[in-house]
N, C-alpha and C positions, 0 to 999 in steps of 0.2 A: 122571392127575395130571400136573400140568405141573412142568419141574424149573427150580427158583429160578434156578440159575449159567445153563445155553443155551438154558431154555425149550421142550424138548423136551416133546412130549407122551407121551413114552415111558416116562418116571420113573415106578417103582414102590414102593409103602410096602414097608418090609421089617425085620428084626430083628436092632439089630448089638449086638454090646460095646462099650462107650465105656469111656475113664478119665475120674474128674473132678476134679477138687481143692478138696479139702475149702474152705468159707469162710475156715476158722480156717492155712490152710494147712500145719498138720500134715503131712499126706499126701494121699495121692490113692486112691480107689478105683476097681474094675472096676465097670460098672453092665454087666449083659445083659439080655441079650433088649429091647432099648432102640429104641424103633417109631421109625424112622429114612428117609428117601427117599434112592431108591439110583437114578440115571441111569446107563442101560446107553448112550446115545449120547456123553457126555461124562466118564464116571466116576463122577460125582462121589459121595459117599454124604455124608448132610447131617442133621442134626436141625431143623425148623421150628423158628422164633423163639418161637413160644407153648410151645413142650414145653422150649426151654431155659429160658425164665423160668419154668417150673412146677417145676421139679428146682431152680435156683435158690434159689427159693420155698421149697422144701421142704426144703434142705440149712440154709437158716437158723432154720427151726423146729421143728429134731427134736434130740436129744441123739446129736451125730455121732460122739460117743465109741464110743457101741455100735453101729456100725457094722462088719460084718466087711470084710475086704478086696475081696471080690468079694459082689455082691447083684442078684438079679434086680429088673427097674424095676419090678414090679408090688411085688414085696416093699420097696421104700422110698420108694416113695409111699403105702405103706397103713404106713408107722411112725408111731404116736402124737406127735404135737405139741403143742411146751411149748406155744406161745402158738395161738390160733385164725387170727391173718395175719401177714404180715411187718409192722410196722410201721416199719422203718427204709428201706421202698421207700417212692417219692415218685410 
């Protein structure tokens, strides 16, 4: 895997904890075990662009009320969705 920021080829997928902040900006939650690329030549730990629009995506179509403060990523991407897509993305 190559890493986004120096291009190493060294960068490995891995699984971190993020915070996110809610759409509605209420608050913010822990997301874990969150599939993430981690450069051991540069540091850097990073989420690809496609998996931040997907949590995006899905932060706007679930009822974020019922959200606990901390949720593993598989557990809130599998929460039921008011609507079937975002329609307020262009």
């Amino acid at each position: 895997m190559e890493c986004m920021w120096c291009d190493s080829t060294h960068a490995k997928e891995s699984a971190k904890t993020c915070y996110w902040e809610l759409p509605d900006g209420t608050r913010a939650i822990e997301i874990t075990e969150m599939p993430s690329v981690a450069c051991p030549d540069c540091g850097m730990e990073y989420q690809v662009e496609s998996l931040i629009e997907e949590i995006e995506d899905q932060l706007m179509l679930i009822n974020t009320k019922l959200l606990p403060n901390s949720i593993p990523f598989s557990e809130l991407m599998a929460q039921p969705r008011l609507l079937q897509r975002n329609y307020f993305k262009f």
